[in-house]
VEXDREN-2710 file (C-alpha; in Angstrom, 1 decimal):
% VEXDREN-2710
k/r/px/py/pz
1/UNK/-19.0/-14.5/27.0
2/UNK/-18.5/-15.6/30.9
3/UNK/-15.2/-15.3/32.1
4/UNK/-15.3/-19.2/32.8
5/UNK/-16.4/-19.7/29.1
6/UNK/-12.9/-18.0/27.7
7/UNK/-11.1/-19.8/24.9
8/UNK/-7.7/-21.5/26.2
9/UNK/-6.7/-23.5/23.1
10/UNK/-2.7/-23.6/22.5
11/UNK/-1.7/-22.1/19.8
12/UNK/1.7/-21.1/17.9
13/UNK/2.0/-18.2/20.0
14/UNK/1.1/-19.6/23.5
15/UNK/4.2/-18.9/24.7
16/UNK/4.9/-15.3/23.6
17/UNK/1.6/-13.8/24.4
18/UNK/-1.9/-13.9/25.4
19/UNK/-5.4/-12.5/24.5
20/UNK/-7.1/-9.6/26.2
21/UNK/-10.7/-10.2/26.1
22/UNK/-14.2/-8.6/27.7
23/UNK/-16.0/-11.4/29.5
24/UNK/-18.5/-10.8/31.8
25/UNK/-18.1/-11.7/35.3
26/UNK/-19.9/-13.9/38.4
27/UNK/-22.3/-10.4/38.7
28/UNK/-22.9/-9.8/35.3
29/UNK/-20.3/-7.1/35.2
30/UNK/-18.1/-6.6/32.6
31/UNK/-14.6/-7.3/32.8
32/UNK/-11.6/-8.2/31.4
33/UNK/-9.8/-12.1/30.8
34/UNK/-6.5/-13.5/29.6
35/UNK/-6.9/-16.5/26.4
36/UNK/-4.3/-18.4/25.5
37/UNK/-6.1/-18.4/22.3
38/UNK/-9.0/-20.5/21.0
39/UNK/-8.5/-23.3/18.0
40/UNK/-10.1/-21.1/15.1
41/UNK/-7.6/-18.8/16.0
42/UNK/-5.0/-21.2/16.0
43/UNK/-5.5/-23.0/13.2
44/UNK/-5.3/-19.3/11.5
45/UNK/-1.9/-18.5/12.8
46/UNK/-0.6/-22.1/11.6
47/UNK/-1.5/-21.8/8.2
48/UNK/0.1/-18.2/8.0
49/UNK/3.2/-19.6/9.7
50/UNK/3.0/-22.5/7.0
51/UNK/3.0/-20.0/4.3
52/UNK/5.9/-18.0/5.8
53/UNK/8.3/-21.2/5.9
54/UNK/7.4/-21.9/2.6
55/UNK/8.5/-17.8/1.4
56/UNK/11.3/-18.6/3.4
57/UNK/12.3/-22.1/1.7
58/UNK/11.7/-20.9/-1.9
59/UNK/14.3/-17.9/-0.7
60/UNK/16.6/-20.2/0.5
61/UNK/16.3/-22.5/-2.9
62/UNK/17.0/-19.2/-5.1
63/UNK/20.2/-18.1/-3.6
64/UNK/21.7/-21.1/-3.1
65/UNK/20.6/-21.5/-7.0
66/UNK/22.3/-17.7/-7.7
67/UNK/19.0/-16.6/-8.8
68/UNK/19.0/-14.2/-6.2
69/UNK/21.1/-12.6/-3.8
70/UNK/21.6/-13.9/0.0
71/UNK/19.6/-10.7/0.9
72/UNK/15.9/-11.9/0.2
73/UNK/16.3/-15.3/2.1
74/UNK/17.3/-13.1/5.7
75/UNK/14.7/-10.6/4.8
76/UNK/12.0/-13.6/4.4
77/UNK/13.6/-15.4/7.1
78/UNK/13.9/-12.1/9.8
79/UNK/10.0/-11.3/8.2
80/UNK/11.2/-7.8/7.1
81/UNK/10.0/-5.4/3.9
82/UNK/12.3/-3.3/2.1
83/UNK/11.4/-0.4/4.0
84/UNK/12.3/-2.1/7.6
85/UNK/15.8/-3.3/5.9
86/UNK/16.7/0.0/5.3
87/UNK/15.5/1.6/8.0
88/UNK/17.6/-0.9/9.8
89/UNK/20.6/-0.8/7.2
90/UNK/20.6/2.5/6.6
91/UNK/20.6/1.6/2.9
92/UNK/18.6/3.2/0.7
93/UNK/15.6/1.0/-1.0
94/UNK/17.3/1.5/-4.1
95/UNK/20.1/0.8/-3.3
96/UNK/18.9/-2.8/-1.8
97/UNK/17.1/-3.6/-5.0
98/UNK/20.4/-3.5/-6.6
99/UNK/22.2/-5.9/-3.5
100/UNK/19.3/-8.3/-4.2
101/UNK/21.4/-9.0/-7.8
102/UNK/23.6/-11.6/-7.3
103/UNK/26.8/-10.4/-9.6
104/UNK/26.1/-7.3/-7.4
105/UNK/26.1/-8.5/-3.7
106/UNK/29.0/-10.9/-4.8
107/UNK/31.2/-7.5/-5.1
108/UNK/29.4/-5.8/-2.0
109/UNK/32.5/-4.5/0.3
110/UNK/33.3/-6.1/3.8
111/UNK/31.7/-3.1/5.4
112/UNK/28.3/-3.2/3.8
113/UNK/28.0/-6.7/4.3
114/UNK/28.7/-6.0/8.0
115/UNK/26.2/-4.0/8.3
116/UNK/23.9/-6.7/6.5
117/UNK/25.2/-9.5/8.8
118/UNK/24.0/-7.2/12.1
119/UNK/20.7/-6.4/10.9
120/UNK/20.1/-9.7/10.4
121/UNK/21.8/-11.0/13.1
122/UNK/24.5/-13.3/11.6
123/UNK/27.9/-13.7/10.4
124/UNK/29.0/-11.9/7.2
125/UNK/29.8/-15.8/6.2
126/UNK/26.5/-16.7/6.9
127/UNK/25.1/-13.8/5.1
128/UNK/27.3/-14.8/2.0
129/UNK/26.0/-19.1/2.8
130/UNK/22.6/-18.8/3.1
131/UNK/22.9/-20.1/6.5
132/UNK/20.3/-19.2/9.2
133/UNK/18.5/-20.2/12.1
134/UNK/15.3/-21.1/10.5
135/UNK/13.7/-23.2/12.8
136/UNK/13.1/-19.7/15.4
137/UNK/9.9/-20.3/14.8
END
């Protein structure tokens, strides 16, 4: 592809990043070019962010139903696994499968939830509410 002939369709992420590319230059050389992205792309990374509000809305509707704890709404919401929780928590996996009970994370200490509420960047009584800034994306 000529370097004139790059993509530069906005996308989602148009903001946070760009595309490194090989294009070939004015004297055939090859070289490299910034995108912004191009709409196949784009239209890609919208659907996947679709899918992720929706994970994160279903989350949201099971706490606040009891269903689940808190816990799996910030994880959705923050886009973390088990693993990156507690290798950001310093809980173990199991013992985050058992937080994820709701009778359970209702008893959780102040302490634990603290820790919770700075991994995910929120106040223990948004951690206990349901309540986060969902609209970062």
């Amino acid at each position: 592809m000529k370097k004139e002939e790059l993509p530069q369709d906005p996308s989602v992420l148009d903001k946070f990043t760009k595309d490194l590319c090989y294009v070939v230059d004015e004297s055939g050389n090859y070289t490299t070019g910034l995108s912004r992205g191009w709409e196949v792309k784009a239209a890609a990374l919208d659907l996947a962010w679709d899918d992720i509000k929706e994970r994160i809305e279903d989350a949201r509707q099971k706490a606040l139903k009891g269903e689940i704890s808190p816990l799996l709404f910030f994880m959705e919401l923050r886009l973390m696994d088990m693993d990156t929780l507690a290798g950001y928590s310093g809980f173990w996996k199991w013992q985050i499968k058992r937080h994820m009970k709701p009778n359970v994370f209702k008893n959780l200490s102040e302490k634990k939830l603290q820790r919770y509420a700075k991994v995910f960047e929120v106040s223990v009584d948004d951690l206990k509410n349901v309540r986060g800034n969902e609209n970062q994306f």
